[in-house]
C-alpha positions as CSV (number, residue, x, y, z in Angstrom):
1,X,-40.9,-39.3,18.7
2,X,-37.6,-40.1,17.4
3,X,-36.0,-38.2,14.6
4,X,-37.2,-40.7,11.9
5,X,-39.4,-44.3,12.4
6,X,-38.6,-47.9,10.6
7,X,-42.0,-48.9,9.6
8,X,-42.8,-52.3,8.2
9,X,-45.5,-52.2,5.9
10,X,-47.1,-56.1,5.1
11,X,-49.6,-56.7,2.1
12,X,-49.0,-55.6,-2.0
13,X,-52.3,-54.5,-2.6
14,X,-54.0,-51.2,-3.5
15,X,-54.7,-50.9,0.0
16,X,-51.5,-51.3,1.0
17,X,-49.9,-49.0,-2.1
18,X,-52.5,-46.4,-0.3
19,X,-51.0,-46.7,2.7
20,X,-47.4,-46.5,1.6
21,X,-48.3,-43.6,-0.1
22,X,-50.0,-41.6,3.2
23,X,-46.5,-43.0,5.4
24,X,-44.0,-42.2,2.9
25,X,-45.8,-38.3,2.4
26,X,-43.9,-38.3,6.1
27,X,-40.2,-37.3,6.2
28,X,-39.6,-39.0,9.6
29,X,-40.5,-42.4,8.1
30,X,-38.1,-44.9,6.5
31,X,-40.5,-47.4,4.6
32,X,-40.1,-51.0,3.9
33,X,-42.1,-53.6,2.5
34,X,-42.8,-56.8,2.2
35,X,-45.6,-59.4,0.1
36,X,-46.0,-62.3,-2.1
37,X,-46.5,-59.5,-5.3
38,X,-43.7,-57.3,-5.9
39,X,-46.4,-53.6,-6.5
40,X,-44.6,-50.8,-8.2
41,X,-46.2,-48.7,-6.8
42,X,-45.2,-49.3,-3.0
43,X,-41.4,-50.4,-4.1
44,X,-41.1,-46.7,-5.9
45,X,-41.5,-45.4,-2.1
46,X,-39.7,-47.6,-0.1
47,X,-36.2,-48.1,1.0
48,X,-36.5,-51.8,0.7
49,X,-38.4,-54.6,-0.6
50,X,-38.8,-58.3,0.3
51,X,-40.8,-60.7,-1.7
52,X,-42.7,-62.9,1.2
53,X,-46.0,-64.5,1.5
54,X,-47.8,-62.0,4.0
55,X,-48.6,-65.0,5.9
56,X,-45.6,-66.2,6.0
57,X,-45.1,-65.2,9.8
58,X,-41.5,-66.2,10.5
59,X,-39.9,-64.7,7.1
60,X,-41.9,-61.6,8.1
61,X,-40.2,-61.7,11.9
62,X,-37.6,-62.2,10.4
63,X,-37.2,-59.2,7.6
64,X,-38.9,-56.7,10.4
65,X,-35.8,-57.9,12.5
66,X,-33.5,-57.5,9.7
67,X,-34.6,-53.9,9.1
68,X,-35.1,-53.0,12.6
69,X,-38.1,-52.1,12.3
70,X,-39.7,-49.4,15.2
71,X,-43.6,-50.5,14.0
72,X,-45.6,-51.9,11.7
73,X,-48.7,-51.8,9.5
74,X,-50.4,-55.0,8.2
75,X,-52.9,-54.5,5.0
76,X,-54.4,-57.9,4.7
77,X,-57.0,-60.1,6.9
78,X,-54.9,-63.2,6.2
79,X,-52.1,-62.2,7.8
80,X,-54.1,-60.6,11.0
81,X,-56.1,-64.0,10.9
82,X,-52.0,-66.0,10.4
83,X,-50.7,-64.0,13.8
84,X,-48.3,-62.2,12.3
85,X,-49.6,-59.0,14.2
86,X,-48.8,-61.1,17.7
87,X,-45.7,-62.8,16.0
88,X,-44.3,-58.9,15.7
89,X,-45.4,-57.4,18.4
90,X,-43.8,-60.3,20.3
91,X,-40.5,-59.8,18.3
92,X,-40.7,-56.4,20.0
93,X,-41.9,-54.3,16.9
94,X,-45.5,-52.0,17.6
95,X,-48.2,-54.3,15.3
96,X,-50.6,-51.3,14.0
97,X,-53.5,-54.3,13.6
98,X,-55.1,-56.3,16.3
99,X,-53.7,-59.8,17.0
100,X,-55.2,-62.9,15.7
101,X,-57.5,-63.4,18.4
102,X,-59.4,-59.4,18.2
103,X,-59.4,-59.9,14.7
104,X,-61.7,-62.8,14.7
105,X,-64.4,-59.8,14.5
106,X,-63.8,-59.7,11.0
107,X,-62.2,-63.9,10.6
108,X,-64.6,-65.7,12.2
109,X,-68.6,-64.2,11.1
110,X,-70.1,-66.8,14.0
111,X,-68.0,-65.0,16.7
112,X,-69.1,-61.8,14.9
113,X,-72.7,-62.3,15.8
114,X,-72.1,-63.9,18.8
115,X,-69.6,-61.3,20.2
116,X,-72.1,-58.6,19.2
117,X,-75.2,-60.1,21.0
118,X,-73.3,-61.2,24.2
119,X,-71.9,-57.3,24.2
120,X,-74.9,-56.0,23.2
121,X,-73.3,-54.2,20.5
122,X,-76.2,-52.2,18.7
123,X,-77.2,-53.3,15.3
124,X,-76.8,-56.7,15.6
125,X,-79.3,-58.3,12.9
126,X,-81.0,-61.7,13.6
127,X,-79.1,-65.0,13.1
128,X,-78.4,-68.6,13.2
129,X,-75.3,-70.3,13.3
130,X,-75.0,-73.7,11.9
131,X,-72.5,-76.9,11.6
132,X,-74.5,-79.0,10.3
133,X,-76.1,-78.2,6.8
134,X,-78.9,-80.4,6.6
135,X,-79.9,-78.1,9.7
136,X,-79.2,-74.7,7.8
137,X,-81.2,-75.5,4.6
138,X,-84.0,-76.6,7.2
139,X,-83.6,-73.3,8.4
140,X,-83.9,-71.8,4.9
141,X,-86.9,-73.8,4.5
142,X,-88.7,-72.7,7.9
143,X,-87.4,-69.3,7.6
144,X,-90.3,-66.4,7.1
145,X,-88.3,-64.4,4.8
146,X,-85.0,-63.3,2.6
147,X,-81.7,-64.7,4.1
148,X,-78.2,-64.0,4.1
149,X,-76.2,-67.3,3.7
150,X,-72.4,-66.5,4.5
151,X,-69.2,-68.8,5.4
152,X,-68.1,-67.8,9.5
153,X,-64.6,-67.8,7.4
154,X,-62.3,-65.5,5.6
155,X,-64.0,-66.1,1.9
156,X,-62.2,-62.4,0.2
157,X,-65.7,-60.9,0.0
158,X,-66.7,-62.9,-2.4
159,X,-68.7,-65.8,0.1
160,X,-71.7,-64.9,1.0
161,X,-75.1,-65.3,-1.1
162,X,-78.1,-63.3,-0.5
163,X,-81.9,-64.9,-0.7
164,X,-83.8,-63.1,-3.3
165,X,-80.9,-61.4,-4.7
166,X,-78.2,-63.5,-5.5
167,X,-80.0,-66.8,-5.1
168,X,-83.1,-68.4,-4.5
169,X,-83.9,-70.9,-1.3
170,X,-83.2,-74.0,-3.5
171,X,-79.8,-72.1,-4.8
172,X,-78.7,-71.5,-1.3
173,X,-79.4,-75.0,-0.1
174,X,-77.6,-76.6,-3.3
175,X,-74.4,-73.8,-2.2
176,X,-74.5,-74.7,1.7
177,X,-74.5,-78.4,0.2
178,X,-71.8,-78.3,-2.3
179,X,-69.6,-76.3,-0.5
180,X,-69.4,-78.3,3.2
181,X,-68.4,-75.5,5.2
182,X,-67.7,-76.1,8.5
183,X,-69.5,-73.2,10.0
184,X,-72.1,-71.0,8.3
185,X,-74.6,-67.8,9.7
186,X,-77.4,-67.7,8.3
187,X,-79.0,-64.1,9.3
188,X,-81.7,-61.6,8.4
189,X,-80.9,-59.9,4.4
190,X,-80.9,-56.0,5.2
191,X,-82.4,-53.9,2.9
192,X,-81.1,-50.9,2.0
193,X,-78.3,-48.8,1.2
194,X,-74.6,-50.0,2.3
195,X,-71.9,-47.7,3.8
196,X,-68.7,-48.2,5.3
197,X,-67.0,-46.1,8.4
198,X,-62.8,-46.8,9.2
199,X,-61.7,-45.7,11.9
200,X,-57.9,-45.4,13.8
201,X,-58.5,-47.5,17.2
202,X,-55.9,-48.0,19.9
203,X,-55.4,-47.1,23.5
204,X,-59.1,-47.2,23.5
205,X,-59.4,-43.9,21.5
206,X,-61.7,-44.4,17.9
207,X,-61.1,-42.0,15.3
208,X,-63.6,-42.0,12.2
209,X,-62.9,-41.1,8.9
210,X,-65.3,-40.1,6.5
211,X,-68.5,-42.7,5.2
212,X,-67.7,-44.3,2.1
213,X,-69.9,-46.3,-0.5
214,X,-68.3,-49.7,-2.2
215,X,-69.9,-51.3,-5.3
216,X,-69.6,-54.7,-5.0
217,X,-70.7,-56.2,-8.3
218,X,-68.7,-56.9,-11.3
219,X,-71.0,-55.2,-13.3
220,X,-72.6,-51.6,-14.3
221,X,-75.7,-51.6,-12.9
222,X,-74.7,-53.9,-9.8
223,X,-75.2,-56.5,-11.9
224,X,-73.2,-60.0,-11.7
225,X,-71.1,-61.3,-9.1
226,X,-69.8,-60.0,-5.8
227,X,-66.3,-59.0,-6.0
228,X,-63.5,-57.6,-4.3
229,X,-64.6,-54.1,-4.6
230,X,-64.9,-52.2,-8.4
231,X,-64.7,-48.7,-6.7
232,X,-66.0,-46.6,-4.2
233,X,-66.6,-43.0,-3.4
234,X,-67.0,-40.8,-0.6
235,X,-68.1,-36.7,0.1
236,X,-66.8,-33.5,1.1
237,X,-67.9,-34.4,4.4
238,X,-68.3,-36.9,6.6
239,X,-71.6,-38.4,5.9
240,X,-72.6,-39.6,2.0
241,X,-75.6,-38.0,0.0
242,X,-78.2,-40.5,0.8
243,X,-77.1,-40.1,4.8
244,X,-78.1,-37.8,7.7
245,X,-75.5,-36.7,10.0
246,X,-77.3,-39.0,12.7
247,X,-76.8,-41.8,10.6
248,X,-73.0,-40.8,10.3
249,X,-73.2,-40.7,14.3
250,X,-75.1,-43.9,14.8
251,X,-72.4,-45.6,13.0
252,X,-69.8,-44.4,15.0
253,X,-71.1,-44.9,18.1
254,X,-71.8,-48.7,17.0
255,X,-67.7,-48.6,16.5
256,X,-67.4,-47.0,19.8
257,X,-69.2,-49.7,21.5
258,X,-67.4,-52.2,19.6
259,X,-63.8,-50.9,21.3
260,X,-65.2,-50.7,24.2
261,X,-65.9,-54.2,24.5
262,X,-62.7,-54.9,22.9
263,X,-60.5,-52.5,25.1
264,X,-57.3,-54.0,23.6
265,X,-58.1,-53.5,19.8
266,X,-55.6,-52.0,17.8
267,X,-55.0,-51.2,14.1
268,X,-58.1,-49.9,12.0
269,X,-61.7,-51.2,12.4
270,X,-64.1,-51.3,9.5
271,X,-67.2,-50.9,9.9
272,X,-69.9,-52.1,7.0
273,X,-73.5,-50.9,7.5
274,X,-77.0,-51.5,6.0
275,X,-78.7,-48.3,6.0
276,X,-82.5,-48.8,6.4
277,X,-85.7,-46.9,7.4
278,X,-84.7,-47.6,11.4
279,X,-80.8,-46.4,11.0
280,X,-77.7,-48.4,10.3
281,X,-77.7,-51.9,11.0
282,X,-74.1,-54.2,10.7
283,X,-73.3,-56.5,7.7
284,X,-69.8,-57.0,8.9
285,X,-66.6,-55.4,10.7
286,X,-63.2,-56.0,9.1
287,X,-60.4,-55.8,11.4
288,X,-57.9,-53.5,8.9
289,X,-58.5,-50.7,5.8
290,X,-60.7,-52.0,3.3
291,X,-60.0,-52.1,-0.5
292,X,-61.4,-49.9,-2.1
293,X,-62.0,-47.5,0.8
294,X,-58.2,-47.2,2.1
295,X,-58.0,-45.2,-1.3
296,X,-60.8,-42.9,-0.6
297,X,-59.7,-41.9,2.9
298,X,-55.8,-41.6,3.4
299,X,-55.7,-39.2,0.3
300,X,-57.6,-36.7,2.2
301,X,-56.3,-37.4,5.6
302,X,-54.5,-34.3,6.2
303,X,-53.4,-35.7,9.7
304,X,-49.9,-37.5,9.7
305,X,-50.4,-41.2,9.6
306,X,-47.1,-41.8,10.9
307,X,-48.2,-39.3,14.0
308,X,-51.2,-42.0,14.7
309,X,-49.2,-44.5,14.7
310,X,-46.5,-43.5,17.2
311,X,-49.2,-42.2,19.5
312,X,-51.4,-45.7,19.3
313,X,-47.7,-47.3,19.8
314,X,-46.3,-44.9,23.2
315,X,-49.8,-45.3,24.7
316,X,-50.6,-41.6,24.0
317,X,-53.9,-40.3,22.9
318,X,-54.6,-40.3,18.9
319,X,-54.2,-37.0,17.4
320,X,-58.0,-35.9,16.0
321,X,-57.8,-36.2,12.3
322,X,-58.4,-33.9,9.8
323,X,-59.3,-34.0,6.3
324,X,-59.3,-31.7,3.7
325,X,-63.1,-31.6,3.0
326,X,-62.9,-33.1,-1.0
327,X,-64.6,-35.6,-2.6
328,X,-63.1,-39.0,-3.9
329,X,-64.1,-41.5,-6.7
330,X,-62.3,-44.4,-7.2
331,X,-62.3,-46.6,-9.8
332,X,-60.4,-49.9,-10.5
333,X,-59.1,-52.1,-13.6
334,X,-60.0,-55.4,-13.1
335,X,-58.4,-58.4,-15.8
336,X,-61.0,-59.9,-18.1
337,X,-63.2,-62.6,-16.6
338,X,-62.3,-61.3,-13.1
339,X,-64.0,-62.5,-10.5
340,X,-65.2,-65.6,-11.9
341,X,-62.4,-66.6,-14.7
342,X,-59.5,-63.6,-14.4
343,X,-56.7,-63.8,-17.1
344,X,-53.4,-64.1,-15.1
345,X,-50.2,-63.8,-16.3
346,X,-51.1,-61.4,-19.4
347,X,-48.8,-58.4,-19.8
348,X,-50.5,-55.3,-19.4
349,X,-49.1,-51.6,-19.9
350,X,-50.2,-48.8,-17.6
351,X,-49.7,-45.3,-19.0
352,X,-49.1,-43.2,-15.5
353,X,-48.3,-40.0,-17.7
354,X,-52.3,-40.9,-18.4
355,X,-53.9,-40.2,-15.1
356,X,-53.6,-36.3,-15.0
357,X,-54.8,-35.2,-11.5
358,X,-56.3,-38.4,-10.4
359,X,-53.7,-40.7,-8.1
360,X,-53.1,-44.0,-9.7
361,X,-52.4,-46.9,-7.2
362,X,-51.3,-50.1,-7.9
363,X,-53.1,-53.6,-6.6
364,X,-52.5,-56.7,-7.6
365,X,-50.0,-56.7,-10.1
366,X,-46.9,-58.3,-10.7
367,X,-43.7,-56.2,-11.4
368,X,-41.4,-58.7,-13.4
369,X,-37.9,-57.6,-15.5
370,X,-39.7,-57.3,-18.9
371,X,-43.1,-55.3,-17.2
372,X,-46.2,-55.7,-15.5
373,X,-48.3,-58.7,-15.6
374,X,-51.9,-59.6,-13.8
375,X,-52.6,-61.6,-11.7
376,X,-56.2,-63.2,-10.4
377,X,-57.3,-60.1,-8.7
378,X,-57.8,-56.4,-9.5
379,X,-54.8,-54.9,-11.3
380,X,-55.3,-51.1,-10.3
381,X,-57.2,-48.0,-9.0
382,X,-57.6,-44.4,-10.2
383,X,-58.6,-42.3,-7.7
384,X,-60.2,-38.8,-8.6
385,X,-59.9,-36.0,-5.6
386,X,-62.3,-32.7,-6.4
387,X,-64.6,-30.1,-4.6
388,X,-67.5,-32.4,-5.6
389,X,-68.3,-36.3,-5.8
390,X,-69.4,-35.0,-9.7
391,X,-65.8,-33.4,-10.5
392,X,-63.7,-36.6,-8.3
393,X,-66.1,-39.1,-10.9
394,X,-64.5,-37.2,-14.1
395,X,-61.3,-37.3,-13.0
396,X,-61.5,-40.5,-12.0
397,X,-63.1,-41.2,-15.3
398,X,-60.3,-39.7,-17.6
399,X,-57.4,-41.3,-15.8
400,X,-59.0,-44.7,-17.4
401,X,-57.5,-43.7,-20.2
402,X,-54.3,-45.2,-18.5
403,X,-55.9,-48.9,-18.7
404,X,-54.4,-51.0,-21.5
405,X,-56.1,-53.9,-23.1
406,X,-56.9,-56.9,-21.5
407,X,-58.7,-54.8,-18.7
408,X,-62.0,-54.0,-17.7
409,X,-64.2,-51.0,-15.6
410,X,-67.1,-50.3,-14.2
411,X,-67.3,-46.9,-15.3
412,X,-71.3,-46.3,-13.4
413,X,-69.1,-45.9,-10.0
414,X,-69.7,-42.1,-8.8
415,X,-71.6,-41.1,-12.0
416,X,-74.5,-39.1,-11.1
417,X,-77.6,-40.9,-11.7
418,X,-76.1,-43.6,-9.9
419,X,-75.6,-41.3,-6.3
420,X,-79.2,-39.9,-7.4
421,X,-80.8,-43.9,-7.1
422,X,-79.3,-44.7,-3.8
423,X,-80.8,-41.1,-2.9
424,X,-83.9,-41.7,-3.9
425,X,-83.9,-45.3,-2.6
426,X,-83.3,-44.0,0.6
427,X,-85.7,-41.5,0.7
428,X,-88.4,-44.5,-0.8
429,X,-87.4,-46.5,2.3
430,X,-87.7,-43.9,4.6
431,X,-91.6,-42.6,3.0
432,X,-90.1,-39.5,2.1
């Protein structure tokens, strides 16, 4: 490795400020940034910053050319699903993210399926695909049983509707109809508790990275609508309290036979499980860090992420990653109405002398000469780091205090009795 690296980091998100964060810890690695937000957070650590759309793929050529860029790292789907991991890697500059065509494991949900039962990828759940909609709410109508009714597109984890949970038959049908999508799966709903693995792919090596749990729904409770993510936790180790290390294992080997079917994949691969009585079954890869979880899992990655990176790029083996065995809470601030009706464009104030021990990272906000301002997504996360998932949840908890007006929480995420029900859900599931 050379005495420092140019990387090019694309995406203005939490994820992404995450990420920034875990490169720029590195003193061999000159950071720059581009995205359609200008983040505080992820200009404050790099060198230089260019306001572009991250799927924008020439202007991003273009700026990684500019900088002379050695590698780069791309945060968001919708510039993996725009090319502009084969646009760079083409221009000469080592794409930390699959090109358009792997990543249609997470971009295209009907290649998903259809990739995973042609591979015989294990925990493949039943499913239909459809392009005609009269068919699908035919299918909804024969069906013996609770569906899951989701776009094959990119939807920003807000598309699909679950039977019996979300919706009933007659609400699905009336979405499928209103909506025309081109392409839906309509596939068996999975019961149980959800989990997500990441893990560092490239050269055929996978490296996993602790489990960690998302919530979803806007509200406490997992109430309301699906969302982007409201926070997320994960454990001293690798597995989550209402897991066995088997279930951590089955997960990863599902991951494993993933790469190995995809021999070319690089960049980070996301796994989403449904853990049920029979193991861990999959609701969905994502083909880069997710958001929440990239906050859960590169504070505690003691391993240089700049040293994966180099390796996955010179065709060497990836180092075997360490972490520094704490827990993680993470919590975000959301703008009123968000997801259905968020308030953009109103000035909010972020008090970082607030946050104490927790790290604060920024999402999607908008740094402009007179402050910050929201915009229609999720405005920040506070991310609490402790010996126990109990002590990350109050630090977590008390570095709220740095959320302004005009913001909301979900402040059940990591609180005890909520761990304790997914516990004891598990253990109902199971007929402990």
């Amino acid at each position: 490795m050379s005495s420092s690296e140019t990387v090019l980091l694309v995406g203005g998100g939490g994820r992404e400020h995450a990420i920034a964060r875990s490169l720029a810890e590195d003193p061999a690695c000159d950071l720059y940034a581009c995205a359609s937000n200008r983040n505080p957070g992820i200009t404050a650590l790099a060198a230089g910053f260019e306001t572009i759309e991250e799927t924008a793929v020439e202007a991003v050529v273009e700026y990684a050319t500019e900088i002379d860029a050695d590698l780069a790292v791309i945060g968001p789907e919708s510039a993996l699903e725009a090319g502009v991991a084969d646009a760079l890697d083409d221009a000469g500059v080592y794409t930390f993210g699959p090109d358009a065509e792997a990543a249609r494991i997470e971009t295209d949900k009907a290649f998903q399926r259809e990739f995973m039962n042609s591979e015989s990828i294990p925990g493949c759940p039943d499913y239909a695909v459809f392009e005609d909609m009269d068919a699908a709410c035919e299918y909804i109508d024969e069906y013996d049983g609770d569906l899951a009714v989701k776009p094959a597109g990119l939807t920003g984890g807000k598309g699909v509707k679950v039977i019996g949970d979300q919706v009933d038959r007659e609400g699905a049908k009336a979405y499928l109809r209103e909506n025309d999508y081109e392409r839906v799966v309509l596939e068996e709903r999975l019961v149980g508790e959800e989990f997500t693995v990441q893990a560092f792919v490239a050269n055929g090596d996978v490296r996993p990275t602790p489990a960690v749990q998302d919530h979803k729904r806007a509200y406490e409770g997992d109430e309301g609508p699906n969302t982007g993510g409201m926070g997320s936790y994960s454990d001293a180790g690798p597995e989550l309290p209402f897991m066995t290390s088997q279930d951590y294992a089955d997960a990863v080997e599902i991951l494993e036979a993933t790469v190995e079917a995809l021999p070319e994949y690089k960049g980070v691969l996301y796994g989403q499980f449904m853990l049920g009585a029979d193991g861990p079954k999959v609701v969905e890869f994502n083909a880069r860090f997710g958001d929440p979880e990239a906050t859960n899992t590169l504070p505690v990655l003691n391993t240089s992420f700049l040293d994966v990176l180099t390796a996955a790029r010179d065709g060497e083996s990836l180092p075997q990653l360490e972490f520094d065995g704490k827990a993680t809470v993470c919590k975000y601030a959301v703008p009123d109405g968000y997801p259905t009706d968020p308030k953009s464009g109103a000035k909010i104030t972020v008090d970082e002398e607030s946050v104490g021990e927790a790290l604060l990272f920024y999402a999607s906000v908008d740094e402009r000469a007179d402050g910050l301002y929201t915009t229609t997504s999720r405005s920040f996360a506070v991310v609490g780091v402790a010996d126990s998932i109990e002590a990350a949840e109050r630090q977590a908890e008390e570095a709220l205090a740095a959320a302004g007006e005009g913001l909301r929480v979900r402040h059940d995420v990591g609180k005890a009795d909520l761990v304790q029900r997914r516990i004891d859900h598990m253990n109902e599931l199971r007929g402990n």
